[in-house]
C-alpha positions as CSV (number, residue, x, y, z in Angstrom):
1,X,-35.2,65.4,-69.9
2,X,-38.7,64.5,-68.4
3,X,-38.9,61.5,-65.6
4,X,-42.4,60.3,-65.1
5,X,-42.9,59.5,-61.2
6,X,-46.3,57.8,-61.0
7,X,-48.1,56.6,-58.1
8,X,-48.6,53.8,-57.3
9,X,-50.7,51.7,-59.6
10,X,-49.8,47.7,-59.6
11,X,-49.2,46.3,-56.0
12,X,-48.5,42.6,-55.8
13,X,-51.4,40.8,-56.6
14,X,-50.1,37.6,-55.6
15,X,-48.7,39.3,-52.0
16,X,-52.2,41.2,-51.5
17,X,-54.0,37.8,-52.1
18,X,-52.2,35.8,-49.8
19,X,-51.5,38.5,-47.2
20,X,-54.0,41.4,-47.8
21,X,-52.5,43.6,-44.6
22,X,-49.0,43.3,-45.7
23,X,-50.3,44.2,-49.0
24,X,-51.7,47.3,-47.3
25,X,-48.4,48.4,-45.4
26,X,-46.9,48.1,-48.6
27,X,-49.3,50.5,-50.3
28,X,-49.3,52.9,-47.7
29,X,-45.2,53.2,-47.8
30,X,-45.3,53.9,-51.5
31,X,-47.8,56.4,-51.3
32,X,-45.8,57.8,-48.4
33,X,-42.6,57.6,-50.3
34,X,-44.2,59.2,-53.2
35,X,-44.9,62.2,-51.4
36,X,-41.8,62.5,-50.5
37,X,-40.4,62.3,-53.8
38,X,-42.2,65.1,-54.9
39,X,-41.7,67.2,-52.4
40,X,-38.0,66.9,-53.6
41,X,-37.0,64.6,-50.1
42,X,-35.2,62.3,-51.9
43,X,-33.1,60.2,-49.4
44,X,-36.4,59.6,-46.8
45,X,-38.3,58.7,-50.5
46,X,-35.9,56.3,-51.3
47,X,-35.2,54.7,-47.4
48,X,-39.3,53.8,-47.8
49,X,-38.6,52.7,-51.3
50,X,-36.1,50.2,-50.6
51,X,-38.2,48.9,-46.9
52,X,-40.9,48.2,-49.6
53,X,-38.3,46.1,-51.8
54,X,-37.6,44.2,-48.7
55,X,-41.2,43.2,-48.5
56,X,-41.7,42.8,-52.1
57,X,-39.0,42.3,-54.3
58,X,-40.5,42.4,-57.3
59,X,-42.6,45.3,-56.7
60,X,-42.8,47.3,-59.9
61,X,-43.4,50.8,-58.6
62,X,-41.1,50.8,-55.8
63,X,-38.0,49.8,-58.5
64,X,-39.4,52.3,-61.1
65,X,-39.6,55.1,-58.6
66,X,-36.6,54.2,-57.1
67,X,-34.7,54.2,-60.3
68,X,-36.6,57.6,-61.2
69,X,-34.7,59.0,-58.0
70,X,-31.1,57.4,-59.1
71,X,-31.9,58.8,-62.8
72,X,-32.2,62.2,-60.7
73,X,-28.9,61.9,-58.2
74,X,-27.0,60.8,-61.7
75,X,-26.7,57.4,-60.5
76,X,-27.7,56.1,-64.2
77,X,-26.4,52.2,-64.4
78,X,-28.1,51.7,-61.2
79,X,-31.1,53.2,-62.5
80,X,-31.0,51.2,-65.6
81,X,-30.9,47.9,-63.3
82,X,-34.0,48.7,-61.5
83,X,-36.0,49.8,-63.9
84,X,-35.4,46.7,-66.0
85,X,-36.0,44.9,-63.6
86,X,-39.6,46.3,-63.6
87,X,-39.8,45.9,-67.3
88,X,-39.5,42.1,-67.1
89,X,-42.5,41.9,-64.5
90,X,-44.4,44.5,-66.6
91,X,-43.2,44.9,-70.5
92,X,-45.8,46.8,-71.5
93,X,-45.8,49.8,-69.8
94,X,-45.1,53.2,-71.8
95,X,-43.6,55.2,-68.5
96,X,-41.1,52.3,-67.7
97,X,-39.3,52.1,-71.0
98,X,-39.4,55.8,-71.2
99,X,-37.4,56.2,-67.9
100,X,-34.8,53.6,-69.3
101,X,-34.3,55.3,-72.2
102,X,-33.7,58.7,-69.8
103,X,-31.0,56.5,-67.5
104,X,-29.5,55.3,-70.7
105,X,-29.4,58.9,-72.1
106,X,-27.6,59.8,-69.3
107,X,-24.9,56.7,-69.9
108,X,-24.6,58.8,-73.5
109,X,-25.8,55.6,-74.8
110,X,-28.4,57.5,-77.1
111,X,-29.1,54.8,-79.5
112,X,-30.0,52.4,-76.8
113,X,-32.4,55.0,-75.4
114,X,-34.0,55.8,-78.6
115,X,-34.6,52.7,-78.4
116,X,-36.1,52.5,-75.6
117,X,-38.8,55.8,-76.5
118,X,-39.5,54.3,-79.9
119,X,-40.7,51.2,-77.4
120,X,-42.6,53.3,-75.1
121,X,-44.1,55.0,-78.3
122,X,-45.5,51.3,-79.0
123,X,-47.3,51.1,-76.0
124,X,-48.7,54.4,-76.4
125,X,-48.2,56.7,-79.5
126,X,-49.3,59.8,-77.7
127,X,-47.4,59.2,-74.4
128,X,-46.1,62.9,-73.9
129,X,-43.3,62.3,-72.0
130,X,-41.9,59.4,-74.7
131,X,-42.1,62.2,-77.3
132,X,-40.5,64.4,-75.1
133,X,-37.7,62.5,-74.2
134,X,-37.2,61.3,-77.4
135,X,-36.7,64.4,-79.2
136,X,-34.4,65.3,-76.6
137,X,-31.9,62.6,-77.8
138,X,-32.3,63.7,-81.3
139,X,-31.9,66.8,-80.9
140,X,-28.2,65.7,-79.0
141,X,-27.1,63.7,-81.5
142,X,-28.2,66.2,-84.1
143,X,-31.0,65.2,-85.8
144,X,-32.5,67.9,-86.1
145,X,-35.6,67.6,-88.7
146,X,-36.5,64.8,-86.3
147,X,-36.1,66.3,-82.9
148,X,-38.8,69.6,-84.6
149,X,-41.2,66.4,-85.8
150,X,-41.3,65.0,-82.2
151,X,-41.8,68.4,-80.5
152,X,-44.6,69.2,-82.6
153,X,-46.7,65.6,-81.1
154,X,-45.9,66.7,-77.6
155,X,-47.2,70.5,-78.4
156,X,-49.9,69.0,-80.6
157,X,-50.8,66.9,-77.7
158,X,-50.3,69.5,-75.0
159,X,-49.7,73.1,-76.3
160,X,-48.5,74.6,-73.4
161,X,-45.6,72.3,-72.1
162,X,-43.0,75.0,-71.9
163,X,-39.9,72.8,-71.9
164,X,-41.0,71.5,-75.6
165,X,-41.4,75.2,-76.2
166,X,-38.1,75.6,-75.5
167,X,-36.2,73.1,-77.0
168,X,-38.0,73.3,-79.9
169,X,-36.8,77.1,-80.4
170,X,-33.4,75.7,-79.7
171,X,-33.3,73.4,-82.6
172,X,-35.0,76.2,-84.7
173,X,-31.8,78.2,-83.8
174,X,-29.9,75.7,-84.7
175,X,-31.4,75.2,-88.0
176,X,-30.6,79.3,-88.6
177,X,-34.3,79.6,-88.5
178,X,-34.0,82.5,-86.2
179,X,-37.2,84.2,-86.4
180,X,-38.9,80.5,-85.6
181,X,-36.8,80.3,-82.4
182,X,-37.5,83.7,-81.2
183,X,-41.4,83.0,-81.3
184,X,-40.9,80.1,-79.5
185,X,-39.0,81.5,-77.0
186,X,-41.8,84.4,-76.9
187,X,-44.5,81.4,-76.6
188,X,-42.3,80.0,-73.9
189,X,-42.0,83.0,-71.8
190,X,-45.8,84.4,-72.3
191,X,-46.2,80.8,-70.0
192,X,-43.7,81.1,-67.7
193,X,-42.1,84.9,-68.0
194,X,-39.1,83.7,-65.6
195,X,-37.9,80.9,-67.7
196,X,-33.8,82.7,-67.4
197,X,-32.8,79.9,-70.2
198,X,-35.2,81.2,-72.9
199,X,-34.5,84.7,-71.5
200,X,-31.0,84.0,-72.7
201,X,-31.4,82.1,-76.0
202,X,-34.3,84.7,-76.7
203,X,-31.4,87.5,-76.5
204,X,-28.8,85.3,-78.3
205,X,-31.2,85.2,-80.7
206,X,-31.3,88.5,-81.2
207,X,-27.9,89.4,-81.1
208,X,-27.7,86.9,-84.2
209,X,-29.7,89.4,-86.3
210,X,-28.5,92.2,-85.0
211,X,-31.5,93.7,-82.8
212,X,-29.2,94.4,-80.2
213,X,-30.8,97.0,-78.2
214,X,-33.5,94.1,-77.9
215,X,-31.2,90.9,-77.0
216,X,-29.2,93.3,-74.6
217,X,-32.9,93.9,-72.6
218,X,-33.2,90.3,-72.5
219,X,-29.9,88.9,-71.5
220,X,-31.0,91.7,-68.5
221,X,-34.3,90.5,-67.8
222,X,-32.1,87.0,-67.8
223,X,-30.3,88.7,-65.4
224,X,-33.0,90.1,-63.1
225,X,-34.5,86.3,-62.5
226,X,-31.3,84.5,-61.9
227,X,-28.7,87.0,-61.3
228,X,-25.4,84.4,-62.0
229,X,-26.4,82.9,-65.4
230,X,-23.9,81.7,-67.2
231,X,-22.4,84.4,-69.6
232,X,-25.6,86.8,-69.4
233,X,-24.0,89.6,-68.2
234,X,-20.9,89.5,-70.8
235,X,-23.2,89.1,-73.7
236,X,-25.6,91.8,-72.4
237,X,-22.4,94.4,-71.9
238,X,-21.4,92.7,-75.8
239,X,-25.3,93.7,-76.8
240,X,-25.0,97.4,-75.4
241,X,-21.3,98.0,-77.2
242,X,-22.9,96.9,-80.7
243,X,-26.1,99.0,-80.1
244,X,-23.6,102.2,-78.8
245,X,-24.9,102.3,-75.5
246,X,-22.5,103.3,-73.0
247,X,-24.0,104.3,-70.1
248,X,-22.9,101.1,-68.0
249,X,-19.3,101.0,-69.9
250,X,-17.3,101.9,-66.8
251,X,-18.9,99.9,-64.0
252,X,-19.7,97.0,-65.8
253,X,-16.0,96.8,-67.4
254,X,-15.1,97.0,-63.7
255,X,-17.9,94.3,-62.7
256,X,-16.8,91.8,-65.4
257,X,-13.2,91.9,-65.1
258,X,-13.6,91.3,-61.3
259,X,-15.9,88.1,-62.1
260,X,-13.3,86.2,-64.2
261,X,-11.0,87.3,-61.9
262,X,-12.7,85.2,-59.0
263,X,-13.3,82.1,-61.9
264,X,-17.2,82.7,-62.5
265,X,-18.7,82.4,-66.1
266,X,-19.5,85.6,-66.8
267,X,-18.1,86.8,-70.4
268,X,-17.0,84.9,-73.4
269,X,-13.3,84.9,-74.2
270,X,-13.3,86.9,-77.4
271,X,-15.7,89.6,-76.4
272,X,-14.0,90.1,-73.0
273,X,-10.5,91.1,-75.0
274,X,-12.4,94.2,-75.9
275,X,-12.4,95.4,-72.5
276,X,-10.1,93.1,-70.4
277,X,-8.1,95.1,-68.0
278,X,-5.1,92.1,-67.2
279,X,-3.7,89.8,-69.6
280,X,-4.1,87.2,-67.2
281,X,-7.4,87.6,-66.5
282,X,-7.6,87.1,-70.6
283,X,-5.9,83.6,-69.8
284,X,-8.6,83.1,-66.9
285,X,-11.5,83.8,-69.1
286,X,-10.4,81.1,-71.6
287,X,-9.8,78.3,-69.4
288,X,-13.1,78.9,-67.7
């Protein structure tokens, strides 16, 4: 999912008429807040946030950015609130009815916040992040031919934008169009070459047409840039049995068992029976 987190770019015009240096204070604590927000200091973001809600009530950016931060800590309802609240002072803007649809998402209310993206798209057919999102909650609720339609705008619109890269290649897999999804994933990677998710898909990929020596080096370069990914290591051990490569049988036998022994995600239940050393670490591997 994609959250657009402006600046600041409506103050109260009616406040900044009648009162032009509290106007002021309030523009300088959402451009100090925003700051904030992207440096990732959420909690002193949101304090300034909610000082400039005290001054200004109404004030659309400080409820949309504050409801971007809620969307973020998971706090979706709430979210929902303030950005509607925004949207009654300011229907018309794309970004607003975009993050709605993101804190409805998150609610699994996926109609709703189609909804809400086919509204953005309204305002603004080629608002990236409104196609983005949007074939996001296609592509959950399985629409698949429509999720690939969406991603194209956003890469039509800005090639580059690795997370449409990627999702796209997931619903390409999904679709069994494997070789599609691989040179996605490629595309992906050639942009940002420690992207560990596309890493992984890239090698399940793989696996899926049998290139095993090739999904088993790229479940291990998943490996190399984010060393506890879910099930990377299991599948890259699963890759190197199906290509006959044994040369890491006995330690990494050793490595995995001790893993699901200690509750991690590190092998998939049916491919760990091949080497699992303890039936109960069989049980342990299934109810993880």
């Amino acid at each position: 999912m994609s959250s657009r987190n402006d600046g600041p770019s409506r103050g109260d015009e009616l406040r900044a008429r009648a009162d032009p240096q509290a106007a002021a204070a309030i523009k300088a604590k959402l451009q100090q807040a925003l700051a904030l927000h992207r440096q990732g200091r959420l909690t002193a973001a949101e304090a300034l946030y909610r000082e400039v809600l005290l001054l200004a009530p109404a004030n659309c950016d400080a409820l949309h950015l504050l409801g971007s931060i809620e969307i973020e800590k998971g706090n979706f309802l709430e979210a929902v609130k303030l950005i509607e609240k925004a949207i009654r002072s300011f229907p018309n803007v794309a970004g607003l009815h975009s993050n709605r649809g993101l804190a409805l998402q998150g609610l699994k209310r996926l109609n709703e916040a189609l909804d809400s993206y086919e509204k953005a798209l309204s305002i603004d057919p080629n608002f990236v992040e409104g196609l983005f999102n949007r074939a996001n909650a296609l592509l959950e609720m399985g629409r698949l031919q429509e999720a690939l339609a969406s991603y194209d705008k956003v890469l039509w619109i800005q090639p580059n934008h690795v997370d449409a890269l990627f999702n796209r290649s997931t619903a390409l897999k999904d679709l069994n169009r494997i070789n599609e999804a691989i040179a996605g994933y490629d595309k992906a990677l050639s942009i940002k070459p420690d992207f560990a998710k596309a890493l992984y898909n890239r090698g399940s990929a793989l696996a899926l047409l049998k290139q095993y020596e090739g999904a088993a080096k790229s479940f291990a370069e998943c490996l190399r840039v984010s060393p506890y990914h879910d099930y990377a290591l299991g599948n890259m051990f699963d890759a190197q049995l199906h290509a006959c490569d044994w040369s890491q049988y006995r330690q990494l036998t050793k490595d995995i068992n001790n893993a699901v022994a200690r509750g991690m995600r590190v092998a998939l239940p049916f491919t760990f029976l091949a080497y699992a050393t303890d039936p109960g670490d069989q049980l342990q591997c299934s109810e993880i």
